[in-house]
VOPAGU-2260 file (C-alpha; in pm, 1 decimal, decimal comma):
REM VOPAGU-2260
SITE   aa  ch    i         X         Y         Z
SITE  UNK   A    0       0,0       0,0       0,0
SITE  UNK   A    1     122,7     336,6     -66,6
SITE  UNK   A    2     197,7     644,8     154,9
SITE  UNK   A    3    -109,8     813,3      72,0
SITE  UNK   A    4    -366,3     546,6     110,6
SITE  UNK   A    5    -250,7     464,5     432,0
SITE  UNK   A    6    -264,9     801,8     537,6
SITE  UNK   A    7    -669,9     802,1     429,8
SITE  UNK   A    8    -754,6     516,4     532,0
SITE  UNK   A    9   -1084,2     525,8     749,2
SITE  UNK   A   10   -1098,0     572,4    1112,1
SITE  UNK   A   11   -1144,5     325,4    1372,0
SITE  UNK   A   12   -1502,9     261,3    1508,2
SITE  UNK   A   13   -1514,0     -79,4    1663,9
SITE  UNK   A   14   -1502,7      -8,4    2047,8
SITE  UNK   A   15   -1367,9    -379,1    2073,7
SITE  UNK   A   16   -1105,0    -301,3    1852,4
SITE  UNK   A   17   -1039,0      -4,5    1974,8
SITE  UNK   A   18    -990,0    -148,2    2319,6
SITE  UNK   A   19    -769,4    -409,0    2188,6
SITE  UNK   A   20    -524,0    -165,4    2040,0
SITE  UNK   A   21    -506,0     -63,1    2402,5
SITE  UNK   A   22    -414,7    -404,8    2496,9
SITE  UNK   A   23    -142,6    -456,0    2273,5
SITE  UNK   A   24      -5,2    -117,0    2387,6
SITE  UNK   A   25      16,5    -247,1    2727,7
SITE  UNK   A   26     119,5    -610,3    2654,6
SITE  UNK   A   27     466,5    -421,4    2465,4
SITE  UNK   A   28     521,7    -275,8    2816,8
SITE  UNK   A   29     480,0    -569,4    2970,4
SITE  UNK   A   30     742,8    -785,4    2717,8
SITE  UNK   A   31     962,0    -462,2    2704,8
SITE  UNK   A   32    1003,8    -480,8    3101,1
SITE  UNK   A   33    1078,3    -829,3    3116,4
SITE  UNK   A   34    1303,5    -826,3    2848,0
SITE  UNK   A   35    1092,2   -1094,0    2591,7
SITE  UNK   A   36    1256,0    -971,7    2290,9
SITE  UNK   A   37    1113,0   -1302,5    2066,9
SITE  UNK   A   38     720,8   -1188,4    2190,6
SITE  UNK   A   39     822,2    -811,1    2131,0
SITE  UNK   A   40     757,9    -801,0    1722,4
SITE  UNK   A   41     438,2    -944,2    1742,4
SITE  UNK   A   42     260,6    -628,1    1909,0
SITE  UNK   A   43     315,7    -389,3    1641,4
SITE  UNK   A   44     269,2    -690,9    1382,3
SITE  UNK   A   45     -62,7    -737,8    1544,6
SITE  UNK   A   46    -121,7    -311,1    1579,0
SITE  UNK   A   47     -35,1    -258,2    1215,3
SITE  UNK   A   48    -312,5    -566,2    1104,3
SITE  UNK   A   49    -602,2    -441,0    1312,5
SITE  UNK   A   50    -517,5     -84,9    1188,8
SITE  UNK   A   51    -593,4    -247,9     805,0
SITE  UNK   A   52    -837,1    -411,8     882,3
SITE  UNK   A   53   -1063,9    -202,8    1081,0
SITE  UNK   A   54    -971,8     141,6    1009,3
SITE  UNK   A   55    -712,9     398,4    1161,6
SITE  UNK   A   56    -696,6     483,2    1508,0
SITE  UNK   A   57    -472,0     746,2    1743,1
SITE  UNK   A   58    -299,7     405,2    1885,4
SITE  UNK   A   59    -248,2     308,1    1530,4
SITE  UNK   A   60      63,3     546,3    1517,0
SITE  UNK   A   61     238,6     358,4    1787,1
SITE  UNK   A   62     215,4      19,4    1566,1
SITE  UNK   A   63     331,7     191,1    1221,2
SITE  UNK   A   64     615,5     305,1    1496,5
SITE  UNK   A   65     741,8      45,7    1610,9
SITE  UNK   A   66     681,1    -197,5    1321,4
SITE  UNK   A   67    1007,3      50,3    1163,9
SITE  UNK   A   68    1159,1      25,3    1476,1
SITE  UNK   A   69    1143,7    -373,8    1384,6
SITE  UNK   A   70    1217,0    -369,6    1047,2
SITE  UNK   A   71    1480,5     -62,6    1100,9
SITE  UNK   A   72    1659,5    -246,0    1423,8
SITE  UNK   A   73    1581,2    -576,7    1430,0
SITE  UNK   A   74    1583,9    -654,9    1046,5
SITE  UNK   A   75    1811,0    -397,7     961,1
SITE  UNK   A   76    1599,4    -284,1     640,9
SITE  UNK   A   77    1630,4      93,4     773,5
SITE  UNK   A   78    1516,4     263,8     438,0
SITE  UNK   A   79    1159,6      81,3     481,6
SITE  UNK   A   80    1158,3      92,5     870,1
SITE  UNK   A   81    1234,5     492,5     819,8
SITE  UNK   A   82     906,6     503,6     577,4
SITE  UNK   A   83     708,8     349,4     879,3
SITE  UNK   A   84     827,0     558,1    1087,2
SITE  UNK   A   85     715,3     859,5     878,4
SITE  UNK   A   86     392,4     726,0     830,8
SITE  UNK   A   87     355,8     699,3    1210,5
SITE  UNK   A   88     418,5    1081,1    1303,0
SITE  UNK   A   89     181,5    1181,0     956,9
SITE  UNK   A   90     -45,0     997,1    1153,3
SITE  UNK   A   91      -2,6    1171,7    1428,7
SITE  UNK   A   92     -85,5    1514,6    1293,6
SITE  UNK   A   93    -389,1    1344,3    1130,0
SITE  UNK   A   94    -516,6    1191,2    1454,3
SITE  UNK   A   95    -392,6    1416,8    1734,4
SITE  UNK   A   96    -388,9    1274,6    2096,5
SITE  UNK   A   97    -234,2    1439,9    2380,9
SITE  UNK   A   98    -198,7    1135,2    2576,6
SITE  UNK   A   99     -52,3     939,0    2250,7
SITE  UNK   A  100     114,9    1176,7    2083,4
SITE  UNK   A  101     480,0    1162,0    2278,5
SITE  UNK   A  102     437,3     780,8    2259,7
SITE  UNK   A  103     451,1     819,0    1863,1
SITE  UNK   A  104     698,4    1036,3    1892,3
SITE  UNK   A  105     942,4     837,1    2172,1
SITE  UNK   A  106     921,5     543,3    1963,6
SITE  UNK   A  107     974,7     715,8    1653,6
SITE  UNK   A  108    1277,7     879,4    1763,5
SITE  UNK   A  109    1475,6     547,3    1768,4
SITE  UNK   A  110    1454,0     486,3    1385,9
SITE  UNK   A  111    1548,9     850,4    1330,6
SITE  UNK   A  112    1885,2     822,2    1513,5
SITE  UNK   A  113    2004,0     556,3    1318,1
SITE  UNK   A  114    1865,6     796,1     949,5
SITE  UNK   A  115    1928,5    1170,9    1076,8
SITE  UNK   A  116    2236,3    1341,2    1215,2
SITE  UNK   A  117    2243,4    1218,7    1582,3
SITE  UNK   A  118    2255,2    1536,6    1756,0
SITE  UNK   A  119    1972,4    1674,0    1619,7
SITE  UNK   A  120    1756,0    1372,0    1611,8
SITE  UNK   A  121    1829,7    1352,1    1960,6
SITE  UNK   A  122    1618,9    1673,8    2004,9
SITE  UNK   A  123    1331,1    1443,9    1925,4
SITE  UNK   A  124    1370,4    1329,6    2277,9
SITE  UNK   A  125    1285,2    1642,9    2414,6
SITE  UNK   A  126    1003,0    1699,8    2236,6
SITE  UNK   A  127     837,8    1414,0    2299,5
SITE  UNK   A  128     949,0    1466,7    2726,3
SITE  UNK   A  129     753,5    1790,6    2709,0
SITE  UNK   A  130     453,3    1662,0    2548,8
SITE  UNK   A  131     450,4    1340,0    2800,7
SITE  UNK   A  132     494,1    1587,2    3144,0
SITE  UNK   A  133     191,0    1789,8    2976,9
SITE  UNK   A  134     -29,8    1500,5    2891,7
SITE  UNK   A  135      86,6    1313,7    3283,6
SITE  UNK   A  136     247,9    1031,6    3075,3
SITE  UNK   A  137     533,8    1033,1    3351,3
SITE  UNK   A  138     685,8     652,1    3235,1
SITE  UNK   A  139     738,4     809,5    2890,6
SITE  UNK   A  140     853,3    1102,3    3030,5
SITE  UNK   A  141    1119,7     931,4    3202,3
SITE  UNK   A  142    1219,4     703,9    2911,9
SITE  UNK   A  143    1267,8    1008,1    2708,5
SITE  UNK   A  144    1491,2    1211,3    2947,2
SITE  UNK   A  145    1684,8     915,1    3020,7
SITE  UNK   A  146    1735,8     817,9    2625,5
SITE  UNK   A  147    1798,1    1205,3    2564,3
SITE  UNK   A  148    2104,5    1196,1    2841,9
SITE  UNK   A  149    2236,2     847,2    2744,0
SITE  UNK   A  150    2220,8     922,0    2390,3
SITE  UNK   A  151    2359,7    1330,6    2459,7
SITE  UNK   A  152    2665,8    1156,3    2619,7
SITE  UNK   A  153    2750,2     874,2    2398,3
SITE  UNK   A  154    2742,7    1166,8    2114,7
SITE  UNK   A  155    2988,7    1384,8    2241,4
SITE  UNK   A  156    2762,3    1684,2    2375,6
SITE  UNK   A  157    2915,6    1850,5    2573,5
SITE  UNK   A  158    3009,7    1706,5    2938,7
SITE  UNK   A  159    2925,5    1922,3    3206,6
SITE  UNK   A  160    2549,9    1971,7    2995,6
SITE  UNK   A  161    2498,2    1623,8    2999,7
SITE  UNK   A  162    2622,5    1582,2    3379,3
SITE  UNK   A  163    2356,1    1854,9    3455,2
SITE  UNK   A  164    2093,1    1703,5    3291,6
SITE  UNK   A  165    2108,0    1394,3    3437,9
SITE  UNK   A  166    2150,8    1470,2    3794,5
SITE  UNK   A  167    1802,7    1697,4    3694,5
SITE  UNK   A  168    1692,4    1376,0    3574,4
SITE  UNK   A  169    1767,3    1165,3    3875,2
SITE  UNK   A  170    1617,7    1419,0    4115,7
SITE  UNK   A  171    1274,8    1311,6    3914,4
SITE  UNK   A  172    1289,2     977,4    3901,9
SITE  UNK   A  173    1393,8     955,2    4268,7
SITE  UNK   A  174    1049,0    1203,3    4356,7
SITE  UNK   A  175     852,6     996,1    4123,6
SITE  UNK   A  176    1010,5     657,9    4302,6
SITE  UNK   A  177    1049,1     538,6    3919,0
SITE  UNK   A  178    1360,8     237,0    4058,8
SITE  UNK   A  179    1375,1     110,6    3718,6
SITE  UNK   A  180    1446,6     391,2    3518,0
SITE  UNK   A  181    1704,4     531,5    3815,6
SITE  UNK   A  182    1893,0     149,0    3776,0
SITE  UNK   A  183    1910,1     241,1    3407,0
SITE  UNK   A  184    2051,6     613,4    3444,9
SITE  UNK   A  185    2268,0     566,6    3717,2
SITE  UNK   A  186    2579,1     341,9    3571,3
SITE  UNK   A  187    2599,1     632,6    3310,2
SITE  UNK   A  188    2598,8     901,3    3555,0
SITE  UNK   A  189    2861,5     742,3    3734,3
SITE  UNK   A  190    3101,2     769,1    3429,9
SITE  UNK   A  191    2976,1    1108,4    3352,1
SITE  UNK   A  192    3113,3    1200,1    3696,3
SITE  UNK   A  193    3434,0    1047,4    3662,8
SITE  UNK   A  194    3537,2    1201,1    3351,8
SITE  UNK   A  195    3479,4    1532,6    3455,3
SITE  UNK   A  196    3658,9    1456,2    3822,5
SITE  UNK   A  197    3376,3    1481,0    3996,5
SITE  UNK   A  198    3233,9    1312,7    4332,9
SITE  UNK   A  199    3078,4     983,7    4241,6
SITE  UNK   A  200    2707,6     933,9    4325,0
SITE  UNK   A  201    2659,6     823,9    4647,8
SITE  UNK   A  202    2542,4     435,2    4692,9
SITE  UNK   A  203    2151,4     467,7    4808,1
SITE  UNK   A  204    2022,0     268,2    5073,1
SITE  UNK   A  205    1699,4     449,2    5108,3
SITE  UNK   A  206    1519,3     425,0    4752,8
SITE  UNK   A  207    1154,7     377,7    4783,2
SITE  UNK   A  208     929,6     250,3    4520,5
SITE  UNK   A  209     547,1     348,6    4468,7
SITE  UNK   A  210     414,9     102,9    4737,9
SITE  UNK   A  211     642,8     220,5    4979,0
SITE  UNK   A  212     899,0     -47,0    5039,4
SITE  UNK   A  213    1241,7      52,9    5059,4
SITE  UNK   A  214    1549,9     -71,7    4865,7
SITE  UNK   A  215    1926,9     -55,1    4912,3
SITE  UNK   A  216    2064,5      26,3    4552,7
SITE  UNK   A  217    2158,4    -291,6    4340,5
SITE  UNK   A  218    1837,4    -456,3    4506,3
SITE  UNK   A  219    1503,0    -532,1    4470,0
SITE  UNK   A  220    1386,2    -682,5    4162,8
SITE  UNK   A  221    1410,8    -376,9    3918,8
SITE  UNK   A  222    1799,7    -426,5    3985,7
SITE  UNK   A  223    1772,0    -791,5    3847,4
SITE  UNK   A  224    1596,7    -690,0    3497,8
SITE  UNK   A  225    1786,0    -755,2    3193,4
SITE  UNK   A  226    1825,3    -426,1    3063,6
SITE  UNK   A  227    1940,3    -283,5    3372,2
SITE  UNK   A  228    2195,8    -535,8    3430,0
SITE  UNK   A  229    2330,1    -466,3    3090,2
SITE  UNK   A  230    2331,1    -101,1    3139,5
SITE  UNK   A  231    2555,8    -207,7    3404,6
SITE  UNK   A  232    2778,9    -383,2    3218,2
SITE  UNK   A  233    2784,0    -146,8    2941,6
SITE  UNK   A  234    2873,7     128,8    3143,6
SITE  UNK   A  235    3185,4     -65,3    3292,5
SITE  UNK   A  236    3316,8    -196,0    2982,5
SITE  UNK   A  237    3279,8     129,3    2828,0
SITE  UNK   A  238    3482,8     302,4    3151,5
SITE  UNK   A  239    3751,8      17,0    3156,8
SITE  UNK   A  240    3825,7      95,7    2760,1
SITE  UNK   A  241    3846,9     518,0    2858,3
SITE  UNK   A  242    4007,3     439,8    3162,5
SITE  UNK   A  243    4264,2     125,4    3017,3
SITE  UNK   A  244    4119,9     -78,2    3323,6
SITE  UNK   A  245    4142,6    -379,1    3138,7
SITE  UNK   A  246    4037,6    -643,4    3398,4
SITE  UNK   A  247    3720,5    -433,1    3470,1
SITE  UNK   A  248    3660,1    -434,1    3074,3
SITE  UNK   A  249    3721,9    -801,5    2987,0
SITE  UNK   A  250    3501,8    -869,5    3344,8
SITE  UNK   A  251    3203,0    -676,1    3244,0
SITE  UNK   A  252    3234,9    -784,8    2899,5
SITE  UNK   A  253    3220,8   -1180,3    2985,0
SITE  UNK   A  254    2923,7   -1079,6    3255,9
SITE  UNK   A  255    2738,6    -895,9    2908,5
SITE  UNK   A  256    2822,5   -1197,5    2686,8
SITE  UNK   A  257    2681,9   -1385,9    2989,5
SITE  UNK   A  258    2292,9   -1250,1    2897,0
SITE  UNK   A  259    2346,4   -1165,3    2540,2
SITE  UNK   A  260    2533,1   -1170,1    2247,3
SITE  UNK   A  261    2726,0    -807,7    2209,9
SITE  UNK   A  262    2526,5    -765,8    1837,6
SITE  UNK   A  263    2180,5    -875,3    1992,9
SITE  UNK   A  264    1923,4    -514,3    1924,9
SITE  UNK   A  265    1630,2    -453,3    2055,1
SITE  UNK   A  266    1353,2    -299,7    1886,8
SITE  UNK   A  267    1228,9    -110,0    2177,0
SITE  UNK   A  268    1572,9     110,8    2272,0
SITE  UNK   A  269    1779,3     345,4    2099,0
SITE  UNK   A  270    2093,8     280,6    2290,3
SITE  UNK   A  271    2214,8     -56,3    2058,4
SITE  UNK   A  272    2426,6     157,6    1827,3
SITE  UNK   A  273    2606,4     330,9    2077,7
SITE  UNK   A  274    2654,4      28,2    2258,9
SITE  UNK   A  275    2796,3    -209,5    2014,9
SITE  UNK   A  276    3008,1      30,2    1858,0
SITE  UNK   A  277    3202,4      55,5    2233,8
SITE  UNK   A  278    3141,5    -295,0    2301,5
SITE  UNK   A  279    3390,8    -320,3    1948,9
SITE  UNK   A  280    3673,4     -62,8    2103,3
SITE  UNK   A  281    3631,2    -266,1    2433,6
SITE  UNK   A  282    3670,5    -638,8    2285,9
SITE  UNK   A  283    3933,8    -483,8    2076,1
SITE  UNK   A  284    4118,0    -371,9    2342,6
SITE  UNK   A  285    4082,3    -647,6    2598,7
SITE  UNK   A  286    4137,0    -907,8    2288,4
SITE  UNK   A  287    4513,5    -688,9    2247,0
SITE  UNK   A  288    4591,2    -708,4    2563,0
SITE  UNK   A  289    4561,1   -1039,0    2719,4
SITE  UNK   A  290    4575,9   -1216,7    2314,7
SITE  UNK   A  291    4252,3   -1308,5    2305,3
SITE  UNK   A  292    4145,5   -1454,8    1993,7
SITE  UNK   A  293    3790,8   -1458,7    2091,5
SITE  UNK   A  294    3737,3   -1109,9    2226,7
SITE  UNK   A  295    3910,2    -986,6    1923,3
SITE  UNK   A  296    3640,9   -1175,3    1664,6
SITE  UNK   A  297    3405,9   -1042,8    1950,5
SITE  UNK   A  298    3546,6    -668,7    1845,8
SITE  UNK   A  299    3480,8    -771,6    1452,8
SITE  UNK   A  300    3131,4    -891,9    1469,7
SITE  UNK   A  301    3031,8    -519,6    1605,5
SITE  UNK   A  302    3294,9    -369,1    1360,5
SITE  UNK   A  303    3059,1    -533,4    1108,2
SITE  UNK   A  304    2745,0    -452,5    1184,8
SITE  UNK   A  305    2880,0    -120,8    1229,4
SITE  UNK   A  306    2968,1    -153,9     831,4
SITE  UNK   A  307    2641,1    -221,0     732,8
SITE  UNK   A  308    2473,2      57,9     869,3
SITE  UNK   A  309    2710,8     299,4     701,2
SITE  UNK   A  310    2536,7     178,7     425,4
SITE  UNK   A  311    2186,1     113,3     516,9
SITE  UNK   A  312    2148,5     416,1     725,6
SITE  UNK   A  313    2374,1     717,9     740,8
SITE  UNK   A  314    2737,2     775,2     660,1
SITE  UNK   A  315    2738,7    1108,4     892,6
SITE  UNK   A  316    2662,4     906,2    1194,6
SITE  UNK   A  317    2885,4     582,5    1162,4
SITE  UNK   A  318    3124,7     616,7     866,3
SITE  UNK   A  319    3377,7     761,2    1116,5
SITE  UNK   A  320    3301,9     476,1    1385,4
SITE  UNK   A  321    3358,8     182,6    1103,2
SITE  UNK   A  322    3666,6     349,2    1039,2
SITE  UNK   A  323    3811,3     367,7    1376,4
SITE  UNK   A  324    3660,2      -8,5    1466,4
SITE  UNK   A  325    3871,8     -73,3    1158,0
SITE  UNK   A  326    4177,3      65,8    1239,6
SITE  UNK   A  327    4172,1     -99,8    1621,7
SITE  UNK   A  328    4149,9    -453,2    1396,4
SITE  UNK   A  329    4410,9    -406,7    1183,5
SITE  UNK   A  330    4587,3    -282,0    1517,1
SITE  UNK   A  331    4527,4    -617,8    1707,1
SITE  UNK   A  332    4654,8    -785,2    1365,6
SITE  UNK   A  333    4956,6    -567,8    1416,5
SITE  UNK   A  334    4913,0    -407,5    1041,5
SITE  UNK   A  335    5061,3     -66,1    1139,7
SITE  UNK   A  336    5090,6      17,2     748,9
């Protein structure tokens, strides 16, 4: 179907369907918490099929969304996944929703960091924050400021910005008792800290989630989710390669490869391309170091994939990383020519 019919097709009247479209909303949340990244495509599969069938609805903008979030991340077919994506925010405009609208747009965002210049479609981020505090949508709020910082850092904004920003952040999450999100920002606030000399953040032993039962950090069960435990690991990998700590990189780097594969995306996060692309410097540099042969094919798996989106998605935004995942291979093969 082309751009134009699906942007005219009829609206939505079935309450039942409209309900379920609700459901599958939730149901992502649910798999996206828990980390089911096999159950994850078949929401916006589903989202995208009941939108044909039975007309157009303000939800159906979150399917078209993250159905090119699939075929964008997942698939890695980034020129159709970016047409989705488009389609999504057209819909948008064409079926406002305060409460919806920063969804679309969160989602959205992801896709458009791997297409547009990332500094700028990082601004997306903020958008979308100030239309989820006005609407009340506080969880997307959240996942927007914490995306915006993680992704501000990763791009080289500049430092003490960033560092503001996310102690801003934490202050939030910490009022709003949000544990998840806080285990997610934290690791990277750490490292923000240390690179600018600064006091680290303090280990909490007084956190406090919505029903009122308290948590020292690294506890509890938000602690014990898969993307938060990554986060970790990413974070220390990522500080043992700036910092040449190399038994704190190859240590964090087995404890990743102990959950999932260092290539493994997920079509609900932005973070992947930052992540692999340090998770290549790191396995280069560990693999150097203590001659490991498996580290270093680690270090080219990522320079790979790396590759491929200089060519499916944007030269601005990865051309220089492929080259400088390059050179660190033709380092550890000791090709100084």
């Amino acid at each position: 179907l082309s751009d134009e019919t699906l942007l005219n097709y009829p609206a939505m009247s079935i309450s039942s369907k409209i309900m379920a479209m609700e459901l599958f909303s939730k149901q992502l949340t649910n798999y996206m918490f828990i980390g089911d990244r096999n159950a994850m495509p078949i929401i916006p599969l589903k989202m995208v099929q009941t939108s044909l069938t039975y007309g157009m609805s303000p939800l159906s903008g979150v399917g078209f969304a993250l159905f090119g979030n699939y075929l964008a991340l997942v698939k890695g077919e980034v020129e159709e996944g970016y047409r989705y994506v488009k389609i999504a925010l057209s819909l948008m405009k064409r079926m406002p929703s305060i409460a919806l609208d920063c969804e679309i747009m969160y989602y959205s965002a992801h896709t458009r960091l791997r297409v547009e210049p990332i500094q700028s479609a990082n601004e997306h981020y903020i958008v979308a924050h100030r239309g989820a505090m006005a609407s009340g949508a506080v969880r997307f709020a959240f996942g927007c400021a914490f995306v915006y910082d993680n992704s501000s850092f990763w791009a080289g904004k500049k430092l003490g910005l960033v560092v503001n920003s996310m102690k801003e952040t934490m202050k939030q999450m910490i009022f709003y008792k949000n544990l998840v999100m806080i285990g997610l920002l934290r690791p990277i606030c750490r490292l923000s800290l240390r690179l600018t000399g600064q006091s680290d953040v303090h280990q909490r032993d007084d956190l406090t989630n919505i029903f009122g039962e308290t948590y020292n950090e690294g506890e509890g069960i938000f602690s014990k989710l898969p993307m938060v435990m990554l986060t970790e690991c990413f974070a220390k990998f990522s500080e043992g390669l700036i910092f040449r700590e190399v038994d704190k990189a190859r240590d964090s780097i087995q404890q990743y490869l102990s959950i999932q594969s260092l290539t493994t995306v997920n079509m609900s996060i932005s973070g992947d391309l930052f992540r692999i692309f340090y998770a290549g410097l790191a396995s280069f540099y560990v693999g150097r170091e203590l001659d490991d042969g498996v580290l270093i094919t680690r270090g080219t798996e990522c320079k790979d994939w790396i590759e491929k989106l200089v060519v499916s998605a944007s030269t601005w935004n990865f051309q220089n990383k492929a080259y400088l995942l390059q050179a660190e291979e033709q380092f550890c093969e000791r090709n100084f020519d």
